[in-house]
N, C-alpha and C positions, 0 to 999 in steps of 0.2 A: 504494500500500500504506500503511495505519493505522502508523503509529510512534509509542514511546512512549518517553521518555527520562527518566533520574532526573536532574536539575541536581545538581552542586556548587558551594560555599560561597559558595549566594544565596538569596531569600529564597525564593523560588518552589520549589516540590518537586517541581515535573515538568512536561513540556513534551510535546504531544498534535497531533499532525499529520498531511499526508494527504504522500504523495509521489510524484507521476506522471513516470516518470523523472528530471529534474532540476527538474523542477516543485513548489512548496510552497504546499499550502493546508491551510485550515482548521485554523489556530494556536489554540492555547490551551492557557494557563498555567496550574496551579494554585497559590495561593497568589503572594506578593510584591504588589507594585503595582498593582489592579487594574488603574485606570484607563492605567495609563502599559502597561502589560502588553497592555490591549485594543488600543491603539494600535498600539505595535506589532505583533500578531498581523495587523490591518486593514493597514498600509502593507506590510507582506513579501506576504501573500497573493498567489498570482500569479510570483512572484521565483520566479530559479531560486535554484540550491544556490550558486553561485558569486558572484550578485548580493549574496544575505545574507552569504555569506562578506566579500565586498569595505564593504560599509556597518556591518555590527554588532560582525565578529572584533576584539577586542581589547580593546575598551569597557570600560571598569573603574565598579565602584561604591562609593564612598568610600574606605574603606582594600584593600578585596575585590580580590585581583589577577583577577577577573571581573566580570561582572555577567548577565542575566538577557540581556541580548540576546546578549551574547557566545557562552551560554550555548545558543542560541538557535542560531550559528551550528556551534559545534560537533555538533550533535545532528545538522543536515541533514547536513554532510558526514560523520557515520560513518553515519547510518541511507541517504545514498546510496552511499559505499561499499561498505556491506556489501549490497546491494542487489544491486550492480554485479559482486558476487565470486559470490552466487548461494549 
C-alpha cells in the first residue's frame, strides 16, 4: 500500500513510499537534501520496517532533535502499524 507522510522539524516536507507488509520500497522525499535524501531512499529500499527502525531511528541533524532519516523511520513504523490495526 502507497503511504504518504508529512515530516516534522526537517527540511524535507514529506516522505512517499510503497509498503508490502513489513517491506519498504520506493522512497522518496520531497524537499531537504537531495542528493543525501536519494541515497538514502536507494540503501533502505528492500529493508523491512524494523531494519530502518534499527539503522536511521534517532539520527539527529544539527541542533534538530530529528533528522530526515529519523524521520524516515518513524513514518514506516506508524504507516505499518496502522496497517497492521486495519
Amino acid at each position: 500500500m502507497k503511504h504518504t507522510y508529512k515530516t516534522k522539524n526537517v527540511c524535507s516536507m514529506q516522505i512517499r513510499f510503497t509498503l508490502d507488509g513489513d517491506v519498504v520500497r520506493d522512497i522518496s522525499f520531497l524537499g531537504g537534501c537531495d542528493g543525501n535524501l536519494k541515497a538514502v531512499s536507494k540503501l533502505c529500499d528492500g529493508m523491512t520496517v524494523e531494519q530502518i527502525e534499527n539503522k536511521l531511528a534517532g539520527n539527529t541533524c544539527g541542533h534538530r532533535p530529528t533528522s530526515c532519516a529519523d524521520q524516515l523511520a518513524i513514518a514506516v513504523r506508524e504507516a505499518y502499524d496502522s496497517e497492521r490495526a486495519g
